[in-house]
N, C-alpha and C positions, 0 to 999 in steps of 0.2 A: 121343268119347274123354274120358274123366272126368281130372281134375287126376293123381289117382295113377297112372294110365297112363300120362298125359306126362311128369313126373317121370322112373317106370322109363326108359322109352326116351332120353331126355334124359341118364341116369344110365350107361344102356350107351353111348351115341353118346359121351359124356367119357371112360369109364373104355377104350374101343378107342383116342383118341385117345391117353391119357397111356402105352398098351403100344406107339403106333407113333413116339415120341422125345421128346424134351425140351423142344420148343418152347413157350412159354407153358404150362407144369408149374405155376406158381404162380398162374396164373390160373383154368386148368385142376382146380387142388386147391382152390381155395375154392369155383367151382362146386357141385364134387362136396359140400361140406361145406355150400353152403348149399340143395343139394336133399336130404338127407338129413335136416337143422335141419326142411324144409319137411315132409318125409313122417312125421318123427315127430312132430311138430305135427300131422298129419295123422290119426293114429291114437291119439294121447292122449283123444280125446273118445269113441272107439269102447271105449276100456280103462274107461272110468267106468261107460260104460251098460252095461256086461259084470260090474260089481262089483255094480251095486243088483239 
């Protein structure tokens, strides 16, 4: 399973958690913010070699 597969999955496993109540919502939310930080980190180096 490559990094950006576990990312997604990790991404959906939070975002079903934060639709089934409020519990740890702010820990829950910076998760979500810091795998998304991660995945476009991730695909920033793919945008460059798509420019040259």
């Amino acid at each position: 399973m490559s990094r950006t597969e576990f990312l997604r999955l990790e991404r959906d496993r939070i975002l079903k958690q934060l639709s089934q109540g409020p519990e740890n919502k702010a820990k829950l939310l910076t998760s979500l913010m810091d795998i998304d930080a991660e995945m476009e980190q991730i695909r920033q180096p793919q945008k460059s070699f798509a420019k040259s």
